[in-house]
N, C-alpha and C positions, 0 to 999 in steps of 0.2 A: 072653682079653683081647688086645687088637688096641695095639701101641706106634706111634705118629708122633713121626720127630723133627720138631719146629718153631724156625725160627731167627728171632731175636732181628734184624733189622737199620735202620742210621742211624748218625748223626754221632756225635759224643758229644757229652754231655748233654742227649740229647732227651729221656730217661727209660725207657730202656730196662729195666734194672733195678730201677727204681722199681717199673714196670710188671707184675713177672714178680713180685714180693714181696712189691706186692699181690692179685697173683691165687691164689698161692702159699701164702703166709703172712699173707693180711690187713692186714699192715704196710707203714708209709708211715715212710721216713726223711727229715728234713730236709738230711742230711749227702751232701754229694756223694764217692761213693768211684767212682774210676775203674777199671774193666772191663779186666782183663789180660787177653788171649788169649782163654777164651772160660770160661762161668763155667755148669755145666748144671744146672738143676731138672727136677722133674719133679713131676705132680699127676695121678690121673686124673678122667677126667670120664663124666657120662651120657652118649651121644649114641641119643634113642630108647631100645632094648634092649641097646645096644652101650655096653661099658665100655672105655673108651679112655686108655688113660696116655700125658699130652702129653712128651716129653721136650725139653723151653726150654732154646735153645742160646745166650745170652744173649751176644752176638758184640761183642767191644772196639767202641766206636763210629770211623770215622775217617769223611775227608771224600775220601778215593779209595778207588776201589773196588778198586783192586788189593792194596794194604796186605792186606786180608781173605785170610785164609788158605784157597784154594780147596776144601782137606778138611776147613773146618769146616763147605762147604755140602752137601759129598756127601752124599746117599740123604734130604734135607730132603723130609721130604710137605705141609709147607706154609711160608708164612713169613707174619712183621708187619715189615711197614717201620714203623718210626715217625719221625714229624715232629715239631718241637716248635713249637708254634702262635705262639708270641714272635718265632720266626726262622724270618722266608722262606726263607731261605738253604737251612734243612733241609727243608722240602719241596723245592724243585730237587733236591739231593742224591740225596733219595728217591726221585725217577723216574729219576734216572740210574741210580742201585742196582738198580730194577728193571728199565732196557735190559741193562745190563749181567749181569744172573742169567738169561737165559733160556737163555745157551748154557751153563752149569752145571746148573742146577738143573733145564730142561725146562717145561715147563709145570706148574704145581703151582700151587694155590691162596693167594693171599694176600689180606690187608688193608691197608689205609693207614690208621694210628694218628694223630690230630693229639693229641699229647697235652699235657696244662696245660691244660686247658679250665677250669678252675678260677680261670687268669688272663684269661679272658677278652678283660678293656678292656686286656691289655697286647698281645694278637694282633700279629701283622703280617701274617699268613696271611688273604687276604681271601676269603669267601664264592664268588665267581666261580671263585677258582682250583681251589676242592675242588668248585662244579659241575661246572665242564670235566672236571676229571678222571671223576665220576661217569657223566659223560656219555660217556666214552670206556671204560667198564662195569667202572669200578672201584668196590671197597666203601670207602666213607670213614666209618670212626668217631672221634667226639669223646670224648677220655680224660681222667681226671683217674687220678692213679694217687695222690693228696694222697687224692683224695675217692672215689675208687674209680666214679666215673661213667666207663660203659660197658666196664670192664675186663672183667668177667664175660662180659657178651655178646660181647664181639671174640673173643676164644679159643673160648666156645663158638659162633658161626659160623663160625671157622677148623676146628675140629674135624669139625664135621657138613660141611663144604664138604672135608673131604681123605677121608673116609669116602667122600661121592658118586662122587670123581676115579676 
């Protein structure tokens, strides 16, 4: 059996934990409880013939990147940035978070989570900004972590994408 650690990262209240408790645990809370220090699950998954235990490092949210405690990214074999689709604000963030991790973490595979897809018409996140990104050969999924849309699949293409590395 093959462990990855995967880290959790974004602002706070994007949905980070939401995210990890639905993949987890199936469960979707309404209650916002904030993220101290760094909070870990862990679940395994198929990938192919390969049985893989993700170990979710579900990292306090802030809006600098420095705050994050540099040995909560060590020996990471992949990461989720998450954005929360309401506030533009936190996509920016999230590219910043990922200039900023390369001289940590190395090259290691990740995804960019817009999550609240479930609010839709509350967006502020527009269409263009996750093409561009896509187009600069980023994975962009749309999350509900309420409704559980595309939670499943982002972990399992982060999983089979750190397996490949």
């Amino acid at each position: 059996m093959i462990q990855k650690k995967v880290c959790m990262l974004g602002t706070f209240a994007v949905g980070k934990t939401s995210l990890v408790s639905r993949f987890v645990k199936s469960i979707f809370s309404e209650k916002y409880h904030t993220t101290v220090g760094v909070k870990i699950d862990k679940k395994s998954v198929t990938v192919g013939d390969e049985e893989v235990v993700l170990l979710l490092w579900d990292i306090h949210g802030e809006d600098e990147f420095q705050k994050i405690r540099v040995s909560y990214l060590r020996g990471t074999a992949g990461y989720l940035l998450v954005a929360d689709g309401t506030r533009r604000a936190t996509l920016d963030a999230a590219e910043e978070l990922h200039r900023s991790l390369g001289a940590i973490t190395g090259e290691v595979p990740f995804i960019l989570l817009v999550n609240k897809a479930d609010l839709a018409d509350e967006w502020e996140t527009d269409r263009g900004a996750l093409d561009a990104l896509a187009a600069r050969g980023w994975t962009v999924i749309k999350t509900s972590a309420k409704t559980g849309l595309g939670v499943e699949e982002a972990f399992a293409t982060l999983a089979r994408r750190m397996l490949e590395a």
